[in-house]
Chimera marker file (.cmm) of the C-alpha trace (Angstrom):
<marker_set name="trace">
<marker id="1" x="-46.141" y="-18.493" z="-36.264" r="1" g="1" b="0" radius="0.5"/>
<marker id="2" x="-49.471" y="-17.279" z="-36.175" r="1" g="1" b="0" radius="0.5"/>
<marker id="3" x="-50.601" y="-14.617" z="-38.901" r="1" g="1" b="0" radius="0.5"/>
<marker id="4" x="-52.339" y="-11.207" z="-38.952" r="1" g="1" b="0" radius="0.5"/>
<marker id="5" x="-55.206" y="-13.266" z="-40.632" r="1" g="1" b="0" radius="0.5"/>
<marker id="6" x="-55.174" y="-16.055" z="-37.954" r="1" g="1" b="0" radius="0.5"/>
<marker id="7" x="-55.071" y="-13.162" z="-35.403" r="1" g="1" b="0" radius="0.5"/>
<marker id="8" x="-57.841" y="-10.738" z="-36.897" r="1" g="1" b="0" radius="0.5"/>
<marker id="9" x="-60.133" y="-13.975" z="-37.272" r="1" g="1" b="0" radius="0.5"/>
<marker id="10" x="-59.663" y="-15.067" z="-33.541" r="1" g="1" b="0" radius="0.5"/>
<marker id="11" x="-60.227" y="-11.517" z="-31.945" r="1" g="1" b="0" radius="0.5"/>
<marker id="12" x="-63.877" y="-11.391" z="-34.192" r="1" g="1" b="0" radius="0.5"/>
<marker id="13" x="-64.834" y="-14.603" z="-32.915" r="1" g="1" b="0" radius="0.5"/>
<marker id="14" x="-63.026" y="-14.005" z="-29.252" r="1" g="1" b="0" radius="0.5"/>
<marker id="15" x="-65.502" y="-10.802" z="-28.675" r="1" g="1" b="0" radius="0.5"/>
<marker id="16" x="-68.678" y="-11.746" z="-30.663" r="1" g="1" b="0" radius="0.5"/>
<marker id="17" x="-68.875" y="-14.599" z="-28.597" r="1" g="1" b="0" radius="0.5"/>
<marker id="18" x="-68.443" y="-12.217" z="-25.285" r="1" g="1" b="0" radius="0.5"/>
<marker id="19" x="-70.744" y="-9.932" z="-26.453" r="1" g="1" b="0" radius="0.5"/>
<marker id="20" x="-73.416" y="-12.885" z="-27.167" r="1" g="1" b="0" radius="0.5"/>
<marker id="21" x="-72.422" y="-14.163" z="-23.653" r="1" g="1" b="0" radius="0.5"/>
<marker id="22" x="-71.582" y="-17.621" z="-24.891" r="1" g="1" b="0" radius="0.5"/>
<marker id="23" x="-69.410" y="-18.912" z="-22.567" r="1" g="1" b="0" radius="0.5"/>
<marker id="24" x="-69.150" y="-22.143" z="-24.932" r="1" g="1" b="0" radius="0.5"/>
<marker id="25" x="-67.773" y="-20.453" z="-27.968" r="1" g="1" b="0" radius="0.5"/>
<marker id="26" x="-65.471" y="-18.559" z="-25.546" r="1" g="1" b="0" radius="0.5"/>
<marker id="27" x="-64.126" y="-21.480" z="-24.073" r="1" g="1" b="0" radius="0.5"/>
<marker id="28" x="-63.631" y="-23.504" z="-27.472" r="1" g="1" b="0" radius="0.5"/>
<marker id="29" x="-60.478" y="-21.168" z="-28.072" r="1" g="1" b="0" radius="0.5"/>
<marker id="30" x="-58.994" y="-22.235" z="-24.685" r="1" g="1" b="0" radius="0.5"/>
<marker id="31" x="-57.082" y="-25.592" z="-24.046" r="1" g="1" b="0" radius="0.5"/>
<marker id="32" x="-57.987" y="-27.778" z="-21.192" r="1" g="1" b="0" radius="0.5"/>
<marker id="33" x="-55.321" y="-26.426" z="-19.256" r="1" g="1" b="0" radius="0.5"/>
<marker id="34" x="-55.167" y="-23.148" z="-19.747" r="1" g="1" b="0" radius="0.5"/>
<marker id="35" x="-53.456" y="-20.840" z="-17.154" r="1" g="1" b="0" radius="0.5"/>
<marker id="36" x="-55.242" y="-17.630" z="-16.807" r="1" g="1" b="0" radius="0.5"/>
<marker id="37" x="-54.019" y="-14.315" z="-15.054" r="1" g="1" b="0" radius="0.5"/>
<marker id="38" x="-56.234" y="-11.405" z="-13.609" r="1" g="1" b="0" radius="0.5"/>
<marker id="39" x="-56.246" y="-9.228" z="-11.203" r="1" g="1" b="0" radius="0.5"/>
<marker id="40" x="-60.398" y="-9.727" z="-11.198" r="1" g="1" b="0" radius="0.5"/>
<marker id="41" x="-60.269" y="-13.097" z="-9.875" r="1" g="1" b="0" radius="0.5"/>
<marker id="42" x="-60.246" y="-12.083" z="-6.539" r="1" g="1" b="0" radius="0.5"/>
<marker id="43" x="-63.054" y="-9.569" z="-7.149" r="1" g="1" b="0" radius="0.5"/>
<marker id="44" x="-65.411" y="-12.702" z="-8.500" r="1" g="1" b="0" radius="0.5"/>
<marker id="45" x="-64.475" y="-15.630" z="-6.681" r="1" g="1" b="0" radius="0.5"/>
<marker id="46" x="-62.424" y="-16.759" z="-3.630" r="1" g="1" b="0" radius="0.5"/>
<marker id="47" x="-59.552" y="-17.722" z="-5.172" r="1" g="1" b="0" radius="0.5"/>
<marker id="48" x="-55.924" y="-17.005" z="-3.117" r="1" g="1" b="0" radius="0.5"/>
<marker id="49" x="-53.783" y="-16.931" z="-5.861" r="1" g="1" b="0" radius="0.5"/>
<marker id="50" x="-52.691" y="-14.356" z="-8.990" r="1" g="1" b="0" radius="0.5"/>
<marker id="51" x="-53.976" y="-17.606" z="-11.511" r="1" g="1" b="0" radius="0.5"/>
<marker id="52" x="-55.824" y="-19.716" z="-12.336" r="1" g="1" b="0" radius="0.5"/>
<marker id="53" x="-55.453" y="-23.548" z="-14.348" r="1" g="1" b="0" radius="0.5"/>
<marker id="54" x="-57.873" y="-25.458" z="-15.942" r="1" g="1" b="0" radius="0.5"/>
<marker id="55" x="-60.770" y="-24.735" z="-18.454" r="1" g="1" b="0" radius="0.5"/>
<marker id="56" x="-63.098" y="-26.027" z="-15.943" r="1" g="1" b="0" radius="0.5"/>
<marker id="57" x="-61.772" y="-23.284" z="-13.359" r="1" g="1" b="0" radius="0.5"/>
<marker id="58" x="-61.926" y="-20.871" z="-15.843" r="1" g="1" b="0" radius="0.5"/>
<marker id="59" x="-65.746" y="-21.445" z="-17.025" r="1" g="1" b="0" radius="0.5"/>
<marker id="60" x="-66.806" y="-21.327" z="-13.149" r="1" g="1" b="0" radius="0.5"/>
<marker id="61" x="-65.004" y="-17.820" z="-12.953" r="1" g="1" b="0" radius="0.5"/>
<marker id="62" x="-66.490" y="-16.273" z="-16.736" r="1" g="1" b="0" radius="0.5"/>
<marker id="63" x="-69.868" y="-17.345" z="-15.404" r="1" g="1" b="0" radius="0.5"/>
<marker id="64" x="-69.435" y="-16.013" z="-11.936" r="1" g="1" b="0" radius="0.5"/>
<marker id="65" x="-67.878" y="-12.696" z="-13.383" r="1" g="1" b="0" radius="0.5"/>
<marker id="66" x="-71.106" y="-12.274" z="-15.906" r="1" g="1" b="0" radius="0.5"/>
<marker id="67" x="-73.920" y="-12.881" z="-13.507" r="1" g="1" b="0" radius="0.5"/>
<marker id="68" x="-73.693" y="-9.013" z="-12.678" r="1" g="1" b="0" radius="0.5"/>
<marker id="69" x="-72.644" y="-8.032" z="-16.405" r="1" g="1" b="0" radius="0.5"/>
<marker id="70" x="-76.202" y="-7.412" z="-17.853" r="1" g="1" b="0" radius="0.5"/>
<marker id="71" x="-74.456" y="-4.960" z="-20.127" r="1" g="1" b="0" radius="0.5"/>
<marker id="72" x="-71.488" y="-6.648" z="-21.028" r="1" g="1" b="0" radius="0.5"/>
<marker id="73" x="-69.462" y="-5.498" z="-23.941" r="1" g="1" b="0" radius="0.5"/>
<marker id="74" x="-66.441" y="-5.389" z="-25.432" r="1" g="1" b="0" radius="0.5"/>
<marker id="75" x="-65.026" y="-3.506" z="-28.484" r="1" g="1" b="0" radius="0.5"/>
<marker id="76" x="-61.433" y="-4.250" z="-29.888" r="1" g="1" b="0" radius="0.5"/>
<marker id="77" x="-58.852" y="-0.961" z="-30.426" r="1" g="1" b="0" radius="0.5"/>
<marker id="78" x="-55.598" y="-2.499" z="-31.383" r="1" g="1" b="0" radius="0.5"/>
<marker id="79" x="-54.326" y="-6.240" z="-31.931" r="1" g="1" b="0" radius="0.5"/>
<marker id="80" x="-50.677" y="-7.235" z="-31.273" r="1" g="1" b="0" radius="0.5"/>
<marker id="81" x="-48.686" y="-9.827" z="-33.093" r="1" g="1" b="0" radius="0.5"/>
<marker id="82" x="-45.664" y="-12.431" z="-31.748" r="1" g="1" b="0" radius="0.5"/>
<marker id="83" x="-45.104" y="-15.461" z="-32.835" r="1" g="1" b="0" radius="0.5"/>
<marker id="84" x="-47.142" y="-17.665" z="-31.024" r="1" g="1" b="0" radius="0.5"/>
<marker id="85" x="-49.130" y="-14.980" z="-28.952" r="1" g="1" b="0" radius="0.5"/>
<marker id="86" x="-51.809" y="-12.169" z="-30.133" r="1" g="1" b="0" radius="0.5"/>
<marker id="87" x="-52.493" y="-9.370" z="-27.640" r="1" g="1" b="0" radius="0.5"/>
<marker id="88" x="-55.885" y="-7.832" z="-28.119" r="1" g="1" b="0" radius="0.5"/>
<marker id="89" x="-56.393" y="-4.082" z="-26.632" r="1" g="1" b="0" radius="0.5"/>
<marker id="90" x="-60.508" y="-3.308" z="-25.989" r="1" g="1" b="0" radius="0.5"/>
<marker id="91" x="-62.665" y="-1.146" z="-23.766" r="1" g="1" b="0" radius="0.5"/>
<marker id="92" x="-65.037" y="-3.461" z="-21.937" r="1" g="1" b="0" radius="0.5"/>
<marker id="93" x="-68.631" y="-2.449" z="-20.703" r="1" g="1" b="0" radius="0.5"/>
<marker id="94" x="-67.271" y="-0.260" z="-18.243" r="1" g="1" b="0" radius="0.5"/>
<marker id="95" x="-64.998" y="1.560" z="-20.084" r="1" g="1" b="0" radius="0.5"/>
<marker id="96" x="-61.666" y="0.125" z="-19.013" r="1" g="1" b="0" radius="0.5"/>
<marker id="97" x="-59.124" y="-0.116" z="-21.411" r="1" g="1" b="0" radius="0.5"/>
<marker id="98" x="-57.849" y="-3.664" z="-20.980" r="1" g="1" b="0" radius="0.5"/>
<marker id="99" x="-55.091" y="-5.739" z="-22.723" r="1" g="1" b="0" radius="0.5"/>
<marker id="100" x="-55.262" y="-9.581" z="-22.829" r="1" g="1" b="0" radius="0.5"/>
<marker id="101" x="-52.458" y="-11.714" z="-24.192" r="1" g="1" b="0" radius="0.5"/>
<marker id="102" x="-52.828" y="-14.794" z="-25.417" r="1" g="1" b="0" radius="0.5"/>
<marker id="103" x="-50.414" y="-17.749" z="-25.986" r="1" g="1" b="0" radius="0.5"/>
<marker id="104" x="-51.291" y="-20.414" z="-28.078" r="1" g="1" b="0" radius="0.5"/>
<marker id="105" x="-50.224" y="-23.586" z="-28.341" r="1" g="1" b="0" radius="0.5"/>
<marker id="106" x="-49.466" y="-25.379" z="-31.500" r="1" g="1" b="0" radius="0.5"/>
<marker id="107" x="-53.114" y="-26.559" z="-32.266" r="1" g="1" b="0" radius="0.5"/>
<marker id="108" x="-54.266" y="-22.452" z="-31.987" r="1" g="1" b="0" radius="0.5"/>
<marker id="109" x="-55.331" y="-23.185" z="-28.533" r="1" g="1" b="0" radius="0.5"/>
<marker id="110" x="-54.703" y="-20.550" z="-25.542" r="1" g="1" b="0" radius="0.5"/>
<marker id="111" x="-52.692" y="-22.265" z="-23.301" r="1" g="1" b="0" radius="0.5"/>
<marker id="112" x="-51.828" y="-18.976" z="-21.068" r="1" g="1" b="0" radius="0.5"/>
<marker id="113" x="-53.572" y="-15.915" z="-20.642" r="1" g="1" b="0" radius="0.5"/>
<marker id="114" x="-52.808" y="-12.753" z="-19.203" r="1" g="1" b="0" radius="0.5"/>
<marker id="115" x="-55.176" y="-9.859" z="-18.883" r="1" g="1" b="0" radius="0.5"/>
<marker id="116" x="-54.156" y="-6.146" z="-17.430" r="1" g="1" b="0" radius="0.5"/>
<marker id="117" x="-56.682" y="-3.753" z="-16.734" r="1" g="1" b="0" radius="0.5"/>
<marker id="118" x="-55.839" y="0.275" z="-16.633" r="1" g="1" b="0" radius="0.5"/>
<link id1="1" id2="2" r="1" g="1" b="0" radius="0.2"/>
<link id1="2" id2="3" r="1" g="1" b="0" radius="0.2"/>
<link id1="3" id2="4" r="1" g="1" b="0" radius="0.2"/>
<link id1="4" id2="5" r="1" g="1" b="0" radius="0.2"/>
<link id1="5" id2="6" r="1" g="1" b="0" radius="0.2"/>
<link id1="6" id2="7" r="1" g="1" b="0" radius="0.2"/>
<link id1="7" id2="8" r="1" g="1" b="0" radius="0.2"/>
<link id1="8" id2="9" r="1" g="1" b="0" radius="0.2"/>
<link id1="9" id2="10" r="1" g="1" b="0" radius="0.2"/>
<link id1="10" id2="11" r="1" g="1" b="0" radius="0.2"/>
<link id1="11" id2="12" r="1" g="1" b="0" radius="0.2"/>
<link id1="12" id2="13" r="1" g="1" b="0" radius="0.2"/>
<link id1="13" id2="14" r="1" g="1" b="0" radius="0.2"/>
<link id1="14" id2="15" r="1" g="1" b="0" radius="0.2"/>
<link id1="15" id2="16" r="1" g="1" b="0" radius="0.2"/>
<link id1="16" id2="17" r="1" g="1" b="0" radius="0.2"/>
<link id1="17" id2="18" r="1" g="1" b="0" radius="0.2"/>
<link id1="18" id2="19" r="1" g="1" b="0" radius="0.2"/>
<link id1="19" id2="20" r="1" g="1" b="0" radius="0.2"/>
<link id1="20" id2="21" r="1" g="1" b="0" radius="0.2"/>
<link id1="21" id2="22" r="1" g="1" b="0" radius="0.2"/>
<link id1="22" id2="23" r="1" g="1" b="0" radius="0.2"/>
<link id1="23" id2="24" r="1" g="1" b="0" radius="0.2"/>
<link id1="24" id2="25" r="1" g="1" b="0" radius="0.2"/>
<link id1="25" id2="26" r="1" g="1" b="0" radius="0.2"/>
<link id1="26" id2="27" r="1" g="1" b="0" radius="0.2"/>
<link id1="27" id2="28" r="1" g="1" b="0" radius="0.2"/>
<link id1="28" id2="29" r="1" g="1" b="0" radius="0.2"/>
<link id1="29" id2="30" r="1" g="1" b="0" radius="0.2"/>
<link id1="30" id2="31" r="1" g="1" b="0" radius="0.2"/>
<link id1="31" id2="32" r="1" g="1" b="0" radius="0.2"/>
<link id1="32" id2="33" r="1" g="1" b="0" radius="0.2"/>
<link id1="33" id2="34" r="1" g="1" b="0" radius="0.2"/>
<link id1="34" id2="35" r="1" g="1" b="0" radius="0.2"/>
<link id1="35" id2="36" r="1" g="1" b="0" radius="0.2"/>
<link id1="36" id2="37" r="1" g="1" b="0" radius="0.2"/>
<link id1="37" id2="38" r="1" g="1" b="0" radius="0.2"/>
<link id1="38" id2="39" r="1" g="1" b="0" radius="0.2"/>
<link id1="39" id2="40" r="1" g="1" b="0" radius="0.2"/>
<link id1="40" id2="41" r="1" g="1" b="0" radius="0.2"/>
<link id1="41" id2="42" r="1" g="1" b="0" radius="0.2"/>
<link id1="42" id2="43" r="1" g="1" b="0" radius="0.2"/>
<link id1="43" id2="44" r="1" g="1" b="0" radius="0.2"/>
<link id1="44" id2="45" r="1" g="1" b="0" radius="0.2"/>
<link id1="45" id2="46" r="1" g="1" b="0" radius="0.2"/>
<link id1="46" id2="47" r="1" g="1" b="0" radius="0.2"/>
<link id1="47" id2="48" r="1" g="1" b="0" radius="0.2"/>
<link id1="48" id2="49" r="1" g="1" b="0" radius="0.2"/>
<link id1="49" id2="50" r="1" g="1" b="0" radius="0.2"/>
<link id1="50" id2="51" r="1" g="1" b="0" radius="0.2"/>
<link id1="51" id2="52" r="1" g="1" b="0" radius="0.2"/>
<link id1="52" id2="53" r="1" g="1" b="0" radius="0.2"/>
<link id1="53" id2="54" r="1" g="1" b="0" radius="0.2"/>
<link id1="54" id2="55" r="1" g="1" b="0" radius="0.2"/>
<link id1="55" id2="56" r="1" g="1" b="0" radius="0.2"/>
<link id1="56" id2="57" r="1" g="1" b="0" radius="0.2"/>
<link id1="57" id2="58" r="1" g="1" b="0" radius="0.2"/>
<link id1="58" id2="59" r="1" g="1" b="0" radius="0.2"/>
<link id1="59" id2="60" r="1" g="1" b="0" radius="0.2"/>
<link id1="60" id2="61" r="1" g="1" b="0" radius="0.2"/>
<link id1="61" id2="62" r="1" g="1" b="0" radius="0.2"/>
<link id1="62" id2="63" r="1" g="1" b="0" radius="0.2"/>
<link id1="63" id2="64" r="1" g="1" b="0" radius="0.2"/>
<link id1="64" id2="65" r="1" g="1" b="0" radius="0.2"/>
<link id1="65" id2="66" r="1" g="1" b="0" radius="0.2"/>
<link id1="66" id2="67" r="1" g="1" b="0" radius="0.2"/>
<link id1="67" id2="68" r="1" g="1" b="0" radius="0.2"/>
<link id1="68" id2="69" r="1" g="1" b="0" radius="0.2"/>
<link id1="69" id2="70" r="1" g="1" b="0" radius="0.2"/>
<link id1="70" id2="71" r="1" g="1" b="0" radius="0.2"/>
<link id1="71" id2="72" r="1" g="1" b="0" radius="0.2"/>
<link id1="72" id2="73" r="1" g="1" b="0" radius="0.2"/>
<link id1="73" id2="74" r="1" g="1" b="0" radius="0.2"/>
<link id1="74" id2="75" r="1" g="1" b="0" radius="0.2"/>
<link id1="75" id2="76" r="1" g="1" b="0" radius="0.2"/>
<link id1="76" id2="77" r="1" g="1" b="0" radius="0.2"/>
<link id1="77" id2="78" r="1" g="1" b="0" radius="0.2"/>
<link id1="78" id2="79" r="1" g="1" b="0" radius="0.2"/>
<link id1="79" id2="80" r="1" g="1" b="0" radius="0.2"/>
<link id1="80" id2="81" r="1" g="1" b="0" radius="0.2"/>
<link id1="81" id2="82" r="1" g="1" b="0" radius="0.2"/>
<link id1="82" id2="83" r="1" g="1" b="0" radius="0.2"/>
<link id1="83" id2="84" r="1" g="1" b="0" radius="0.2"/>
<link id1="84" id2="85" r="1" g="1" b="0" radius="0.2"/>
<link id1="85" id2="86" r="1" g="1" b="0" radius="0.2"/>
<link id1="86" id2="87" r="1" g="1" b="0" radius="0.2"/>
<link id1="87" id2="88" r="1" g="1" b="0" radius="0.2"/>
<link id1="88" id2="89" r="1" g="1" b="0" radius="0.2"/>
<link id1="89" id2="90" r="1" g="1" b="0" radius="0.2"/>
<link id1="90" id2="91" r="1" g="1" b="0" radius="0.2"/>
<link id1="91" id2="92" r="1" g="1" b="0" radius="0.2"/>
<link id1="92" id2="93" r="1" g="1" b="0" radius="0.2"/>
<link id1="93" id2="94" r="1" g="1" b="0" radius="0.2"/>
<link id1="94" id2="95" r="1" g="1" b="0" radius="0.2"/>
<link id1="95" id2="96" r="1" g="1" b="0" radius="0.2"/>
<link id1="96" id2="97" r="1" g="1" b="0" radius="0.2"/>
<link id1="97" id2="98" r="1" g="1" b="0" radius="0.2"/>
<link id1="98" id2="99" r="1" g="1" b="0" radius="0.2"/>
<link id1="99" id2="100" r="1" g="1" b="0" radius="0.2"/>
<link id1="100" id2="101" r="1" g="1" b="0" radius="0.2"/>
<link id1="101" id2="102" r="1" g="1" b="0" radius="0.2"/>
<link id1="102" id2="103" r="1" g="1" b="0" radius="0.2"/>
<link id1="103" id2="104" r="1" g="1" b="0" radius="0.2"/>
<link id1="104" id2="105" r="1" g="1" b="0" radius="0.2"/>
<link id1="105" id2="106" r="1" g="1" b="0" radius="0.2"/>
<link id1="106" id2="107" r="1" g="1" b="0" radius="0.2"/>
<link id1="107" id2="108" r="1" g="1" b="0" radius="0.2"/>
<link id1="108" id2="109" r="1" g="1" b="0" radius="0.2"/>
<link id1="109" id2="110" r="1" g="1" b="0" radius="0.2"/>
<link id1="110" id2="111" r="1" g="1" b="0" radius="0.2"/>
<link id1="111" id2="112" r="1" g="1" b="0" radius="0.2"/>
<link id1="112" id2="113" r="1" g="1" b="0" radius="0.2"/>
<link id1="113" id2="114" r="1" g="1" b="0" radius="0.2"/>
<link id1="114" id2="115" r="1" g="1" b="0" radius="0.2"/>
<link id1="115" id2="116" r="1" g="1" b="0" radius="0.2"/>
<link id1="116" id2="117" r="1" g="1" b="0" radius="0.2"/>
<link id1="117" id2="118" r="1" g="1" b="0" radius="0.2"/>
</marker_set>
């Protein structure tokens, strides 16, 4: 069951290390096979499916997807408890309201992602 605490702690860490564009730190709250959804991916890199798997995968597509975000930033609005998933609501850099949920696994690691843009 993860906490408000747990939850408030990961979303600081989750966007100051997007706004510092460190992919590292980013990627340390992933698991090696995470399974990430976005409608972006096909926007950023050829990819012919709604997913992707793998942290590896993943990394290639963040660093793809901020080459052309010079002003990349995101700012959090709301954060969403269940019991083994947070759900963080934030306005990026180009002032979309996006959602991403997050499922972690039992060491705290994302092990699926989902992010919804409106």
């Amino acid at each position: 069951m993860i906490t408000r605490e747990e939850a408030e702690s990961f979303a600081r860490s989750w966007v100051q290390a997007w706004n510092d564009k460190d992919i590292a730190a980013v990627a340390n709250h992933y698991s090696d096979d995470i399974i990430y959804h976005s409608p972006k991916l096909i926007e950023v890199i050829e990819h012919n499916g709604p997913f992707l798997v793998g942290k590896n995968a993943l990394i290639e597509y963040w660093n793809a997807a901020i080459e052309g975000a010079n002003s990349l930033y995101f700012e959090v609005n709301n954060i969403f408890l269940s019991s083994d998933a947070v759900t963080l609501c934030f306005v990026n850099h180009r002032g979309q309201d996006v959602a991403e949920t997050f499922i972690f696994d039992e060491n705290l690691k994302i092990k699926e992602c989902i992010a919804c843009y409106h």
